[in-house]
C-alpha positions in Angstrom: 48.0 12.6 10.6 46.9 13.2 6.8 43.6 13.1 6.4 44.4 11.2 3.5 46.8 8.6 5.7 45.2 4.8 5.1 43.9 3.9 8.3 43.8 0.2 7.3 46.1 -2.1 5.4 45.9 -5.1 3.2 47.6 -8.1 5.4 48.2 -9.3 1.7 47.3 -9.0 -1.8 44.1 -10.8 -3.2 41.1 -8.4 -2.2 37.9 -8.5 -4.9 34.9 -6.2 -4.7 32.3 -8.3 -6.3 30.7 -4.9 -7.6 30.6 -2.6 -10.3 29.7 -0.4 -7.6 31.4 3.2 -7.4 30.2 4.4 -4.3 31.3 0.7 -2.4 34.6 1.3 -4.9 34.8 4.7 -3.0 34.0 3.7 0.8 36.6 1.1 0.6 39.6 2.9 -1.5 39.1 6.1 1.2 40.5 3.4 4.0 43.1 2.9 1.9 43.0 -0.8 1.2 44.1 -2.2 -2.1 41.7 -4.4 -4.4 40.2 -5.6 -7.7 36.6 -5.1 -8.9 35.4 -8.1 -10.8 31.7 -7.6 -10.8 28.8 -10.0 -9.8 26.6 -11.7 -12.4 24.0 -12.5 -10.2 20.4 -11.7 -10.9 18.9 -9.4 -8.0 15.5 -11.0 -8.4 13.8 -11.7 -5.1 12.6 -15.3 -4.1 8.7 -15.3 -3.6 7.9 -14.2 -0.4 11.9 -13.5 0.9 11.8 -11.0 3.7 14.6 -7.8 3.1 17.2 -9.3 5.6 17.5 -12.8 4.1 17.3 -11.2 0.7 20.0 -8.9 1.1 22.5 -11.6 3.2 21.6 -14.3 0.6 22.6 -11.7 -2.5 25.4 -10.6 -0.7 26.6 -14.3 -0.1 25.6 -15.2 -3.9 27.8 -12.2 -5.1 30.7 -13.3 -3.4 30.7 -16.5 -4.1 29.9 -16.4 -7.9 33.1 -14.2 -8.4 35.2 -16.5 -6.0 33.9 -19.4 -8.6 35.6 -17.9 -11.6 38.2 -15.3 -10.5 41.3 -16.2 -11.9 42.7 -13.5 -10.6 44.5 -15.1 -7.6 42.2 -13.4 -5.5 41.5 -14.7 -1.6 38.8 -12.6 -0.2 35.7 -11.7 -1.5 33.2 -8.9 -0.4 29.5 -9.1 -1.7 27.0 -6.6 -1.1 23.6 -6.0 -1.5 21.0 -3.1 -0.8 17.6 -2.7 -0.9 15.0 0.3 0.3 11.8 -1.3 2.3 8.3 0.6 2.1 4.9 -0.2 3.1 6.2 -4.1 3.2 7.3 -3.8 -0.7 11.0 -3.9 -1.6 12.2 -1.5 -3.9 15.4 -2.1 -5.8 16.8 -0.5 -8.3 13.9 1.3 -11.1 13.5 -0.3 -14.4 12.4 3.0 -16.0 11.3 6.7 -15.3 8.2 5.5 -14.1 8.7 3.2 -11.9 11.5 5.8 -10.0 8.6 8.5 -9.8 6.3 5.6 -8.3 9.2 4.9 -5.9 10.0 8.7 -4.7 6.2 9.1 -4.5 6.1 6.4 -2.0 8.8 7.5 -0.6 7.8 11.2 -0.1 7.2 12.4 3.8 7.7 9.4 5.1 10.3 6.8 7.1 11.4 3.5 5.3 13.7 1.2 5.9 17.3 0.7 4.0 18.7 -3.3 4.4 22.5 -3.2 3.0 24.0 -7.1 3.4 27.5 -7.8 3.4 29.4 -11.2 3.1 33.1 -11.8 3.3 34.0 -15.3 1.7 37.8 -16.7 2.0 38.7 -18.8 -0.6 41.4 -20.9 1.1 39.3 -21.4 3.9 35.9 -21.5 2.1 34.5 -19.9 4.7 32.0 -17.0 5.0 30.8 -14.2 7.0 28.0 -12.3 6.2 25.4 -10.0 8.1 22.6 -7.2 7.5 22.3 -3.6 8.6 19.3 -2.1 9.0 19.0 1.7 8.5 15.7 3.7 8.8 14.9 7.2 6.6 12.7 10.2 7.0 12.3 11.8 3.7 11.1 15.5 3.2 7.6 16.1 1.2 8.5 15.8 -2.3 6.7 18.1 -4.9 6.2 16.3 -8.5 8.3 19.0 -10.0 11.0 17.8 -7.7 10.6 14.1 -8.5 10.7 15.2 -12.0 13.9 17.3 -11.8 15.5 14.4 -9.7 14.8 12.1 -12.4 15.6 14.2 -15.2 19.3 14.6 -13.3 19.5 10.5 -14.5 20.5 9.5 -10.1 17.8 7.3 -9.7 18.5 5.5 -12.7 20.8 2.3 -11.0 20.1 2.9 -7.1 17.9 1.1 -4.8 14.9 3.3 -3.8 15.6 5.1 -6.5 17.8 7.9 -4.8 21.3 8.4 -3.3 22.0 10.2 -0.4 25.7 11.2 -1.4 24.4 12.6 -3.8 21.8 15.2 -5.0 19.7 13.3 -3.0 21.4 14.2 0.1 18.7 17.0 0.2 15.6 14.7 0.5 16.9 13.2 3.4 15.7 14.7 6.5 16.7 12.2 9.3 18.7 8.8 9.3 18.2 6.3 12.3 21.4 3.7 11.8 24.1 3.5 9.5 24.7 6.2 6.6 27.4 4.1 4.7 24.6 1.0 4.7 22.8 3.9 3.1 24.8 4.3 0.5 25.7 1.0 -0.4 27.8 -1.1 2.0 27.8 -1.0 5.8 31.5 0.0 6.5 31.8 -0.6 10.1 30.6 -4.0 9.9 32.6 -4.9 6.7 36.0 -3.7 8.5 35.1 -6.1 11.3 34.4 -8.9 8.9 38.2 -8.4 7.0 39.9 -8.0 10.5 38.1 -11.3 11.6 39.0 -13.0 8.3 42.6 -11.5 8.4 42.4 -9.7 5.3 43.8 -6.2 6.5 44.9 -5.5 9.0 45.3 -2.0 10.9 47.8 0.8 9.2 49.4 1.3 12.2 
């Protein structure tokens, strides 16, 4: 087989990414399924006192839904995603500034945290939804501050949770991973697949 073969296929047209996302863009187009991006409006802000795994799940769901609610696309299925990096009980979503991405790395530095990625699959015909939440645990390396400051300077921490990426120059931060690496970088594949097989969205290339 290719390695470039699709391994799934769309049962029919009407996919939407709900993301502006390249790397969930990426992760899904490498299966070779067909879709649209229309990307979410919803604001990421956190509910006071939210824990990461209804955060994630309800984002995820929000996502969807919102883009299902004006799509006039003819779109049918919907994928939302969210992620979000967990340290020291504090969630850490994408930096506002330089700053605030050192503060993160810093934080981050020699130590394990924890990576939620939520997911939710909404039919419009059927209106109905599946959605879920990966957890993903991360050793990083010791980080010097003239590496924090030539991360930053490389302008990657700028729009990811946690303020790094681990497909990319990040990659070499990253000294163990306990769970799923595609959760990691954006959306849990394994459990998305599942979610568009048991909505009968795609269906298996061969």
């Amino acid at each position: 087989m290719s390695p470039h073969a699709a391994l799934f296929r769309n049962a029919a047209e009407g996919l939407v990414l709900a993301s502006a996302s390249p790397r969930r863009r990426d992760l899904l187009a490498a299966l070779g399924l067909r879709f649209n991006i229309q990307p979410s409006l919803v604001e990421e802000t956190p509910l006071a006192g939210e824990a990461p795994r209804p955060h994630v799940i309800r984002l995820s769901e929000a996502k969807a839904l919102e883009v299902a609610a004006r799509d006039e696309s003819g779109g049918r299925w919907f994928i939302g995603s969210d992620t979000i990096v967990v340290q020291d009980g504090l969630l850490l979503g994408k930096p506002a500034d330089d700053g605030e991405a050192a503060a993160m790395l810093r934080a981050l530095s020699g130590r394990w945290h924890e990576v939620h990625s939520g997911f939710a699959v909404h039919d419009r015909h059927s209106g109905h939804t599946l959605s879920d939440a990966v957890l993903t645990r991360v050793l990083f390396r010791e980080l010097t501050e003239a590496e924090i400051a030539g991360y930053i300077a490389s302008g990657e921490p700028c729009d990811k949770a946690g303020s790094y990426a681990i497909q990319g120059l990040g990659a070499y931060m990253v000294r163990a991973i306990e769970g799923s690496y595609t959760s990691v970088v954006g959306l849990p594949l394994s459990e998305v697949i599942d979610a568009l097989l048991a909505q009968g969205a795609i269906l298996p290339a061969s």
